[in-house]
C-alpha positions as CSV (number, residue, x, y, z in Angstrom):
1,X,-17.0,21.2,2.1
2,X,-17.6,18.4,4.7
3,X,-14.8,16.1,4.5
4,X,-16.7,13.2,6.0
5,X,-18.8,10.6,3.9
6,X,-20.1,7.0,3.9
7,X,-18.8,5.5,0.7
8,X,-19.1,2.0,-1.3
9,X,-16.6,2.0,-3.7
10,X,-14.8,-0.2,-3.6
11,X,-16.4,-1.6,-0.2
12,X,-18.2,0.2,2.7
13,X,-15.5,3.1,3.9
14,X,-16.7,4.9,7.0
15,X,-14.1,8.5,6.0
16,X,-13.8,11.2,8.8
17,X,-11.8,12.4,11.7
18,X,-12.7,10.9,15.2
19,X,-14.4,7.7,13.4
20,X,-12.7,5.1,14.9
21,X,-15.0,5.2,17.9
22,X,-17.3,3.2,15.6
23,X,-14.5,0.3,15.5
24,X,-17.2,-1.8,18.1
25,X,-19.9,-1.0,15.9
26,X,-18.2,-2.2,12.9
27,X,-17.4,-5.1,14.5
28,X,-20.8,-5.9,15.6
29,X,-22.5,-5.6,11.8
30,X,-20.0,-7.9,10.3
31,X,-20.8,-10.4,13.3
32,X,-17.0,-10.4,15.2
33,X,-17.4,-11.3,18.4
34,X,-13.3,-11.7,19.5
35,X,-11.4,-10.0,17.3
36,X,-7.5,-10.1,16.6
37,X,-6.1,-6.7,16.0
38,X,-3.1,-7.6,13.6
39,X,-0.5,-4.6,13.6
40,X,3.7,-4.4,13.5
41,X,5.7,-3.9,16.2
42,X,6.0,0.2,16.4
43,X,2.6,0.9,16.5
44,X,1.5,-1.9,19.1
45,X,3.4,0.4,21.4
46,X,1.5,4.1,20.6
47,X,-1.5,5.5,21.9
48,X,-3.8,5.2,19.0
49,X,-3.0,1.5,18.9
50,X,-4.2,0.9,23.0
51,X,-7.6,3.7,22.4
52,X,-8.3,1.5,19.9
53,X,-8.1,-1.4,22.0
54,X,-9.6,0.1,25.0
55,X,-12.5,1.0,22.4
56,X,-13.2,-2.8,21.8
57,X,-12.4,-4.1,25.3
58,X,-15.2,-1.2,26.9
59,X,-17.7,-2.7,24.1
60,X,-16.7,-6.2,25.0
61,X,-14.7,-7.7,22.5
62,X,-11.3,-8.4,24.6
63,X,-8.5,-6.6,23.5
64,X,-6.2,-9.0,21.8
65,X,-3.4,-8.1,19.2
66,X,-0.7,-10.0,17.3
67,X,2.4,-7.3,16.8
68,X,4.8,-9.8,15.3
69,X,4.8,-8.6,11.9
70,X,7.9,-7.2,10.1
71,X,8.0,-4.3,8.0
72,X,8.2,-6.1,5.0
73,X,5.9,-9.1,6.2
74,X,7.3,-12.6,5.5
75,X,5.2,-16.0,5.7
76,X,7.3,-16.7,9.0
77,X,5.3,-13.7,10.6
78,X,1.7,-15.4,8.8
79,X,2.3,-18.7,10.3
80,X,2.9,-16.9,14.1
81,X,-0.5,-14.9,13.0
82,X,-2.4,-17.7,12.5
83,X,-1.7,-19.7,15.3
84,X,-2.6,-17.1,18.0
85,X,-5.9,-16.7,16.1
86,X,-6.6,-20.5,16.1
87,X,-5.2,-20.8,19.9
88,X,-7.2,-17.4,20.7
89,X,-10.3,-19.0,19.2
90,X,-10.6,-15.5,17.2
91,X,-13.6,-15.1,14.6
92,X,-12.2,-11.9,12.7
93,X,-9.3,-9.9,12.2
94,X,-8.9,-6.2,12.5
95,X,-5.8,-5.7,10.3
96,X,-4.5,-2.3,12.1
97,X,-1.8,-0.1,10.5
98,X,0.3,1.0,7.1
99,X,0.6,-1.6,4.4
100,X,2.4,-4.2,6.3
101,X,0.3,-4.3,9.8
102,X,-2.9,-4.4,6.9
103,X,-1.3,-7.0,4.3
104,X,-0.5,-9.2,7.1
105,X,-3.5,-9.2,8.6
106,X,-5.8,-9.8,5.6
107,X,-3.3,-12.3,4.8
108,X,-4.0,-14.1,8.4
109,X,-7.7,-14.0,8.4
110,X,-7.7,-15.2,4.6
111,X,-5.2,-18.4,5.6
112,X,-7.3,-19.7,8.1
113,X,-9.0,-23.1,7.4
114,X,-6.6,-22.6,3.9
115,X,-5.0,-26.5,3.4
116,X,-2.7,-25.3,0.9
117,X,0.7,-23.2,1.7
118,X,0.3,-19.7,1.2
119,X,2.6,-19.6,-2.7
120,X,-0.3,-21.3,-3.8
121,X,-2.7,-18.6,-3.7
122,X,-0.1,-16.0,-5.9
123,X,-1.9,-14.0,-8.2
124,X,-1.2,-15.9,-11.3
125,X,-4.3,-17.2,-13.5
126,X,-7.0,-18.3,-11.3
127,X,-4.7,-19.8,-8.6
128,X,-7.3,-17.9,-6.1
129,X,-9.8,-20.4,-7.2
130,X,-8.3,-22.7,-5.1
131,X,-9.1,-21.2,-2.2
132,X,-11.6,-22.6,0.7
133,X,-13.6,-19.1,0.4
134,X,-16.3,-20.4,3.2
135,X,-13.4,-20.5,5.6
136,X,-11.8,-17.1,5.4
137,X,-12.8,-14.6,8.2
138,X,-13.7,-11.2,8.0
139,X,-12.0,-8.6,8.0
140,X,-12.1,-4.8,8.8
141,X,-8.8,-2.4,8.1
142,X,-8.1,0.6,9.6
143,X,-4.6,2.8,8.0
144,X,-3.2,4.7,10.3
145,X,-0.9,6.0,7.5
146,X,-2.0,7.5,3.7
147,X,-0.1,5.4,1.4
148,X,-0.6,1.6,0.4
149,X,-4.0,1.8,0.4
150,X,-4.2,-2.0,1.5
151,X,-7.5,-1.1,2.8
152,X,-9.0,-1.4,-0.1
153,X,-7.2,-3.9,-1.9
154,X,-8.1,-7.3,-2.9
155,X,-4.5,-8.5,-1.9
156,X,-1.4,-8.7,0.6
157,X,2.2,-8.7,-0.5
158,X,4.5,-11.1,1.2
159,X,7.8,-11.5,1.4
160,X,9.2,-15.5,0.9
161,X,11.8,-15.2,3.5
162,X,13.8,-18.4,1.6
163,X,13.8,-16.8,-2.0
164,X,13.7,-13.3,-0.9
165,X,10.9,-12.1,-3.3
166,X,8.0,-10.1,-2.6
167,X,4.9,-12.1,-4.1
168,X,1.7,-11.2,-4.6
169,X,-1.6,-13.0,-2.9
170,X,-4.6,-12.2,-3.9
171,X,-8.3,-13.3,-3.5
172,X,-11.5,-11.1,-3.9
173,X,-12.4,-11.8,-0.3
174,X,-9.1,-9.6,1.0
175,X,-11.2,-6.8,0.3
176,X,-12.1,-6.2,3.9
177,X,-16.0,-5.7,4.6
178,X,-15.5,-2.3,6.5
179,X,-13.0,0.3,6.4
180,X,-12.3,3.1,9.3
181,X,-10.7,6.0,7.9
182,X,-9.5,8.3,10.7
183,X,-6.8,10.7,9.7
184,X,-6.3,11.7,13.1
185,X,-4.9,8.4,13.3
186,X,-1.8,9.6,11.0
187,X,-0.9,12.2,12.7
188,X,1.8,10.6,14.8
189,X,3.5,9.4,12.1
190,X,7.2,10.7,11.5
191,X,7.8,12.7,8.8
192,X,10.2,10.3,6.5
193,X,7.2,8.0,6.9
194,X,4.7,10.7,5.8
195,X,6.6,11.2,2.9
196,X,7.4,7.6,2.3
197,X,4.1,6.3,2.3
198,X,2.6,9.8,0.5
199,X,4.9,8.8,-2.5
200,X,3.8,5.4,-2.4
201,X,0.0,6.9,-3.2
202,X,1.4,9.3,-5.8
203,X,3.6,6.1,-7.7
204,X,0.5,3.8,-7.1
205,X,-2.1,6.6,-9.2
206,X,1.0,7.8,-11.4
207,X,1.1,3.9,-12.8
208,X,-2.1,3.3,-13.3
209,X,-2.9,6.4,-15.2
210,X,0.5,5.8,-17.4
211,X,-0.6,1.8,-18.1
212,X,-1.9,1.0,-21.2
213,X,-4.7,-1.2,-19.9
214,X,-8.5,0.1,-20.5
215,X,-10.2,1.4,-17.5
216,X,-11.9,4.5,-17.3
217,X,-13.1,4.7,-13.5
218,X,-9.3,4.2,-12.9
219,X,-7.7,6.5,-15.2
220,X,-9.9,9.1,-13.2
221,X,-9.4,8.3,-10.1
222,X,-5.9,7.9,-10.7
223,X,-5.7,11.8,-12.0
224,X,-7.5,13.4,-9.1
225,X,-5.7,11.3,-6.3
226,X,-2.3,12.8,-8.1
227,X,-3.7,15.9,-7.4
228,X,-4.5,15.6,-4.2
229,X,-1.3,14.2,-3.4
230,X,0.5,17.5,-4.6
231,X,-1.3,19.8,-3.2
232,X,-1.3,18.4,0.3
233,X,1.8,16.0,0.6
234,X,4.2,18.7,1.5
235,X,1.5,20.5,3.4
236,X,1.2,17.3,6.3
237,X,5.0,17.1,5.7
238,X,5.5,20.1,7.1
239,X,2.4,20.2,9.5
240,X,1.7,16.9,11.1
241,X,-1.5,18.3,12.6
242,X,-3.5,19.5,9.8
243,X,-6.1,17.5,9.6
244,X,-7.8,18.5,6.6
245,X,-4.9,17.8,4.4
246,X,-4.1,14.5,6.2
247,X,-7.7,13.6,5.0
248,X,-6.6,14.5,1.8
249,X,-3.9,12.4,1.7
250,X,-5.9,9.5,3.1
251,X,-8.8,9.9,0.3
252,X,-5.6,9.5,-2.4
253,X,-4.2,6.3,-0.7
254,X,-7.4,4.5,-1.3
255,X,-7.9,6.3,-4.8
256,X,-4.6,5.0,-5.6
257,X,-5.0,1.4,-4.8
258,X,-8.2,1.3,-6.2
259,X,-6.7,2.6,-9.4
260,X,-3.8,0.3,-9.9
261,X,-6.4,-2.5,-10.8
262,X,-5.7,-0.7,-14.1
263,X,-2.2,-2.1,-13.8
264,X,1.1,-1.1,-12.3
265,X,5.1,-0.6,-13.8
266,X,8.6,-0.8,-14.1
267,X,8.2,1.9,-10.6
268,X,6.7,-1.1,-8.6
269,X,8.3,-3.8,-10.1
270,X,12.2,-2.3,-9.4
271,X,10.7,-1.6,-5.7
272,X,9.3,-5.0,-4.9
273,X,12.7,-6.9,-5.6
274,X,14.9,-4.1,-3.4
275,X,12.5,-4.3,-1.3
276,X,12.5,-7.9,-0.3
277,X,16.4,-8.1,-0.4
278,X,17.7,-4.9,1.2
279,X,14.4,-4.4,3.6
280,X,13.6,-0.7,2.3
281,X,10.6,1.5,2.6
282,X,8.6,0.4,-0.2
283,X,6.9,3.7,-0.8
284,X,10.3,5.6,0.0
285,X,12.1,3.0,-2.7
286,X,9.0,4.1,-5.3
287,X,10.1,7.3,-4.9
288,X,13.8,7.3,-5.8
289,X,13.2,4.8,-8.9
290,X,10.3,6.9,-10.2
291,X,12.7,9.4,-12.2
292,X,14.3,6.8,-14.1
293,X,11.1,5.0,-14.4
294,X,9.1,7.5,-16.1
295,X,12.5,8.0,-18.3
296,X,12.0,4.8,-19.5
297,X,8.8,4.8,-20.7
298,X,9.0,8.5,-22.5
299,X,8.4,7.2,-26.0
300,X,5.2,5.9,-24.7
301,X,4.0,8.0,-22.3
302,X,4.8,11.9,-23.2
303,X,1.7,12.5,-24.6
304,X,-0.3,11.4,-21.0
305,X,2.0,13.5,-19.5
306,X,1.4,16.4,-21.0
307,X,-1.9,16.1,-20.7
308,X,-0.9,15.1,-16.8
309,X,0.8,18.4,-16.7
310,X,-2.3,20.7,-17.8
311,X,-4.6,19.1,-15.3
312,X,-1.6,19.4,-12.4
313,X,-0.8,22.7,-13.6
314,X,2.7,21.8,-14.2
315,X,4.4,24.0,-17.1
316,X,7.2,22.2,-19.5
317,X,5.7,19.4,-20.9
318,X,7.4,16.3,-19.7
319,X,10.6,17.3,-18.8
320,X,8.6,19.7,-16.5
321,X,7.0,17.2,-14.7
322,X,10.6,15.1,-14.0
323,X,11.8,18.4,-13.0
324,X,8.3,18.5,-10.6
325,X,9.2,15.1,-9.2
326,X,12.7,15.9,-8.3
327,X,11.8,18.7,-6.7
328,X,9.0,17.3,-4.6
329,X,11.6,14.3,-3.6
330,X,13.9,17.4,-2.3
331,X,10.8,19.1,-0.3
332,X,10.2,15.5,1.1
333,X,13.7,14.6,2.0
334,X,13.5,11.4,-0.3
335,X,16.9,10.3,-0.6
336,X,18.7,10.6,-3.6
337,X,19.5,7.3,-5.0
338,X,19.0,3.3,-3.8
339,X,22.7,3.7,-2.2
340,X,21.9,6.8,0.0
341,X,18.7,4.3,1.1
342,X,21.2,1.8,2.4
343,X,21.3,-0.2,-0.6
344,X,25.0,-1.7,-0.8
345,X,27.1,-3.7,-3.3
346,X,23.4,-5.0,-5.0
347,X,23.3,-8.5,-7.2
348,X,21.7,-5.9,-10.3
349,X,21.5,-9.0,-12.0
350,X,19.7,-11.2,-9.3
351,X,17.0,-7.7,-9.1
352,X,16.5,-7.4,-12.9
353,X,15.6,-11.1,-12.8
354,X,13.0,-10.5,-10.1
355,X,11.6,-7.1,-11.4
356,X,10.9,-9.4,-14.9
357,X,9.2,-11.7,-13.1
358,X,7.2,-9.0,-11.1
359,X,3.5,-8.9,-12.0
360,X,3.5,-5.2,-12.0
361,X,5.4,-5.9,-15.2
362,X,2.1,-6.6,-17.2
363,X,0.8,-3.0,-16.4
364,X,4.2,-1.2,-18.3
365,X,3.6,1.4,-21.0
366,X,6.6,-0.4,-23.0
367,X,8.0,-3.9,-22.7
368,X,10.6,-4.3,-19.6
369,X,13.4,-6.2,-20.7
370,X,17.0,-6.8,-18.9
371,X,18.4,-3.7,-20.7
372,X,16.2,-1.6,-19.5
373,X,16.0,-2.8,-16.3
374,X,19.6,-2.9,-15.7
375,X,19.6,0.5,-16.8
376,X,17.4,1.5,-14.6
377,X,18.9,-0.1,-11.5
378,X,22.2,1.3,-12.4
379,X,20.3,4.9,-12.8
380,X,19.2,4.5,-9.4
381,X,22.2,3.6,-7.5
């Protein structure tokens, strides 16, 4: 079986290994004539990141790049974004790199022309509404990790560096127009971030298919990228060249993201607020809360679990499958608990109140609540 393909769904994903030589190309069918390559700080430094922009500087294009992006990306790091692009004269972004690299650049080339400040575009009601769409730029992403699957989402989260919350923007024309999926591009990343960001894709399919929410095309995308998650997560953990299995794991970031418009959970909304306050891995973070998550929500959930469980191949029912995350946190080296992660004398209270006013919250299989939450926290630590 060939694992390269054009696909459509959600928007026009060139899949395969060596395809980011088609970056110019890209570039020229969406009409970018001076592109920004938006990435964070580590990879502006690596190899992949300077082919890339010796690819665009050989066709042309210059080879700018804004690094200045943290790894949970704040508004501070937007504002920088968008001035180099307005000073550079820039007329599309190339958002380059895992979840924050790609959120802040979507986020950059969505802002521009915006008169409002970015809180105003949160995904609450219609608040995208208010948006000057003619203004926003295009956009093409290019993950050089297999987790967020921010290349095929229709939003960025942001950290407000004043109330230390993660928020949600959103606007249908994040989406980028063109997606370059290379997994040869993932295969310089270290191991806790292979894990990290494989869990993230795992959390993001294992939500949606758990929410109560009607979606069909996301329940089942959601069940096959869980699959392909545990059949090739530990494979690239231990072998950082295969390439096959990196595609794998690529094909279940986007299937992920693309499922979780079914809705999230209690796993994403306990992540977001740890997140923004003690600066964890966010898909490392999903990992260690996903126990007690799933614990949680057992009166409403065992009966999709078992049926989970027959598709995975996983014997025992429900407790079987805690018993299979727990283990594949112990083949991945996931940290134990929120304290072994760094996290330190926490406000539970000040994280419950944040994790309630999550969105992800909507997507739960059973109403969150400060009991629960706290619970959960206090499971965790």
């Amino acid at each position: 079986m060939s694992l390269i393909a054009n696909w459509s769904y959600p928007t026009s994903i060139r899949f395969g290994a060596g395809r980011i030589v088609e970056i110019a190309d890209a570039c020229k069918i969406i009409g970018i004539t001076k592109p920004l390559l938006v990435t964070d700080r580590g990879l502006a430094k690596l190899d992949i990141t300077f082919k890339t922009l010796d690819l665009l500087s050989k066709a042309g294009l210059g080879r700018s790049i804004f690094s200045e992006v943290d790894s949970n990306p704040t508004e501070i790091n937007a504002i920088a974004g968008i001035k180099m692009f307005i000073e550079g004269k820039h007329d599309g972004v190339i958002a380059f790199g895992g979840g924050s690299g790609i959120d802040l650049g979507k986020l950059v080339a969505f802002m521009i022309g915006q008169k409002r400040p970015i809180w105003d575009f949160e995904d609450i009601g219609n608040w995208w509404a208010r948006a000057e769409t003619k203004k926003i730029m295009p956009i093409i992403a290019i993950p050089t990790t297999a987790g967020t699957g921010s290349e095929v989402g229709r939003a960025s989260v942001i950290t407000n560096s004043q109330t230390k919350e993660k928020k949600i923007i959103f606007h249908p024309k994040f989406l980028p127009k063109i997606v370059i999926c290379d997994p040869e591009l993932t295969v310089g990343m270290p191991s806790s971030i292979t894990s990290g960001t494989g869990m993230d894709a795992f959390a993001h399919c294992l939500e949606a298919y758990c929410s109560p929410h009607y979606h069909p095309m996301s329940q089942g995308m959601a069940l096959e990228g869980m699959r392909l998650v545990k059949e090739n997560l530990p494979i690239v953990y231990k072998d950082r060249n295969n390439i096959r299995g990196r595609s794998h794991m690529m094909s279940a970031a986007i299937m992920g993201a693309t499922a979780f418009q079914k809705g999230l959970g209690a796993i994403h909304a306990a992540s977001h607020p740890i997140g923004a306050v003690h600066n964890t891995h966010h898909g490392t973070t999903n990992a260690v809360v996903m126990r007690e998550a799933l614990l949680i929500n057992r009166s409403a959930i065992e009966p999709k679990i078992e049926l989970l469980c027959n598709y995975l191949e996983i014997s025992g029912g429900f407790d079987g499958f805690i018993s299979f995350v727990n283990n594949l946190n112990k083949v991945l080296n996931i940290p134990t608990s929120l304290t072994e992660m760094g996290v330190k004398d926490p406000n539970i209270k000040a994280l419950v109140q944040s994790a309630l006013n999550d969105p992800s919250c909507s997507g739960n299989p059973i109403k969150l609540t400060k009991e629960n939450m706290t619970r959960l926290f206090e499971s965790c630590l």
